[in-house]
C-alpha positions as CSV (number, residue, x, y, z in Angstrom):
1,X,-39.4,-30.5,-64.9
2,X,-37.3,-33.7,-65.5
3,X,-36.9,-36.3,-68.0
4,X,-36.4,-40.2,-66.7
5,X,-32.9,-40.1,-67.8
6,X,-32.2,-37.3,-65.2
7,X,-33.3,-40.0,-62.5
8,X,-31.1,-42.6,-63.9
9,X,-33.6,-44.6,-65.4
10,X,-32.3,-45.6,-68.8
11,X,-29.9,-47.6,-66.1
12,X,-32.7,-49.7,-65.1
13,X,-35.6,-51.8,-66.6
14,X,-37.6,-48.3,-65.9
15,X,-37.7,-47.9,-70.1
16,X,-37.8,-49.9,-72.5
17,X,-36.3,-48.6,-75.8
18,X,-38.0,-51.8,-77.8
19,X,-41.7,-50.7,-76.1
20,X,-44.6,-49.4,-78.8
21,X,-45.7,-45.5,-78.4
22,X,-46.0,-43.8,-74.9
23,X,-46.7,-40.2,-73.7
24,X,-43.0,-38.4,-73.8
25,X,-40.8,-41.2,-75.5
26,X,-39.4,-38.3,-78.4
27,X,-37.8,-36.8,-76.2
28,X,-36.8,-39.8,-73.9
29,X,-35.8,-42.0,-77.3
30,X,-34.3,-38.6,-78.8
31,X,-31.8,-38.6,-75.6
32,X,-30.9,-41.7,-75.6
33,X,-30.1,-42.1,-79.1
34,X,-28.6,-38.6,-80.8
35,X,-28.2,-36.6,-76.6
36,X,-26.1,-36.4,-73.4
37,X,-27.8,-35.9,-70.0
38,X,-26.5,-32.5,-69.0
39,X,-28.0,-33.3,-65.3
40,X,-27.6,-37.1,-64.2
41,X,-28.7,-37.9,-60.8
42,X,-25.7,-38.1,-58.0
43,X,-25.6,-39.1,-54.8
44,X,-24.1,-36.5,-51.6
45,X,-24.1,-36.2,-48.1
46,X,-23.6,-33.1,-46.9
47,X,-22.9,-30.7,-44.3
48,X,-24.9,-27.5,-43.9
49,X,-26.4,-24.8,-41.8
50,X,-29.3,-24.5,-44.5
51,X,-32.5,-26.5,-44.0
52,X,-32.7,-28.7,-46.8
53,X,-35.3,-29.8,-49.2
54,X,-36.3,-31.2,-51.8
55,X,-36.7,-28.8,-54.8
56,X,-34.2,-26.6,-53.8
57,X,-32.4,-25.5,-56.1
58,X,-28.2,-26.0,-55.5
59,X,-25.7,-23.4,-57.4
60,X,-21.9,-23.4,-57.6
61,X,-20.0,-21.9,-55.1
62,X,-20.1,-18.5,-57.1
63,X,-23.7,-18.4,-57.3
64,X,-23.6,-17.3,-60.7
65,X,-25.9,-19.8,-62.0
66,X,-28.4,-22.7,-60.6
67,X,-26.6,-26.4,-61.4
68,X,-29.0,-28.8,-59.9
69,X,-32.2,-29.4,-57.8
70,X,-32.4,-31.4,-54.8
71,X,-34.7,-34.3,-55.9
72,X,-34.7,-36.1,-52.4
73,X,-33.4,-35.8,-48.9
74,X,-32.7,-37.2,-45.3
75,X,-31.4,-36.0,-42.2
76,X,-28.8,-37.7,-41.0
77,X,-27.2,-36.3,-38.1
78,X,-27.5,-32.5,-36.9
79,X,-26.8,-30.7,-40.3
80,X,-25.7,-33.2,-42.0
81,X,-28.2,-34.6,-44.9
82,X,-28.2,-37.7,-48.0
83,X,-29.1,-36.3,-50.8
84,X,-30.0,-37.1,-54.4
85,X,-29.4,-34.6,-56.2
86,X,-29.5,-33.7,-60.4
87,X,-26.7,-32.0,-61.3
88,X,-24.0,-30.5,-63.5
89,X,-20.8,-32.7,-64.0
90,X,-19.2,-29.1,-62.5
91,X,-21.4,-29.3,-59.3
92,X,-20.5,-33.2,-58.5
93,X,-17.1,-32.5,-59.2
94,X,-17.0,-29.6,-56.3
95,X,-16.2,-29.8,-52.6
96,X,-19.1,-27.2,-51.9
97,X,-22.3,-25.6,-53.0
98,X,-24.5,-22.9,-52.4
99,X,-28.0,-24.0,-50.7
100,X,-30.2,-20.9,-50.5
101,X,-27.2,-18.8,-50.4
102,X,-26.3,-20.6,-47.6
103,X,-22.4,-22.9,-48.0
104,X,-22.9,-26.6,-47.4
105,X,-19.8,-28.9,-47.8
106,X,-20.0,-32.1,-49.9
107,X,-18.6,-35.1,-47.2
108,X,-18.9,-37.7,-49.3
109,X,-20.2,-38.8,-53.0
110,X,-21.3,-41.8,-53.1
111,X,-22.0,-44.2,-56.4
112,X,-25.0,-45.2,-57.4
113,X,-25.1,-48.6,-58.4
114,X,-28.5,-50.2,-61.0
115,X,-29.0,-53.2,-62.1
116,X,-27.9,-54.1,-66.0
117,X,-30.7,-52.7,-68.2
118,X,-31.7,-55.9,-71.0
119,X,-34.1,-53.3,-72.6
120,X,-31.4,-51.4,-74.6
């Protein structure tokens, strides 16, 4: 459902790029070189009436299409949840999403920070 760049990884010593042959690295070695991750990993927390969890799927606020799945969550307070979440640049631009049809307001984004990657 999701290639390592989606998580981040290429960010990380999580892949080597100088390694010999492993299962998946065309299409992990075919992103990295000639592609653009369309859904990068964010961090939210948010504010909703929805129960979240993980694989739920998140849309825009016009439900028109889905723009990222809910990789991982916590509960924070009463309705109010951390999540990592892989997403459209559209989504993590927006103030709020659709969560089983139900509104949740982004409260804050906050950045992810990864250690320099030497395997690049």
């Amino acid at each position: 459902a999701f290639i390592p760049q989606q998580f981040n990884y290429e960010h990380t010593p999580a892949i080597s790029f100088k390694k010999g042959c492993y299962t998946g690295q065309e299409i992990v070695a075919r992103m990295h070189y000639l592609g653009k991750v369309k859904r990068p990993m964010y961090r939210f927390i948010i504010s909703s009436e929805a129960d979240i969890a993980t694989g739920i799927s998140v849309d825009s606020i016009d439900g028109k299409t889905a723009q990222g799945h809910i990789v991982s969550c916590t509960s924070s307070k009463p309705n109010q949840y951390d999540v990592l979440i892989t997403a459209t640049e559209k989504l993590a631009e927006a103030k709020q999403w659709l969560i089983d049809g139900i509104n949740a307001d982004v409260i804050d984004a906050i950045a992810l920070s990864y250690p320099a990657n030497t395997n690049q």
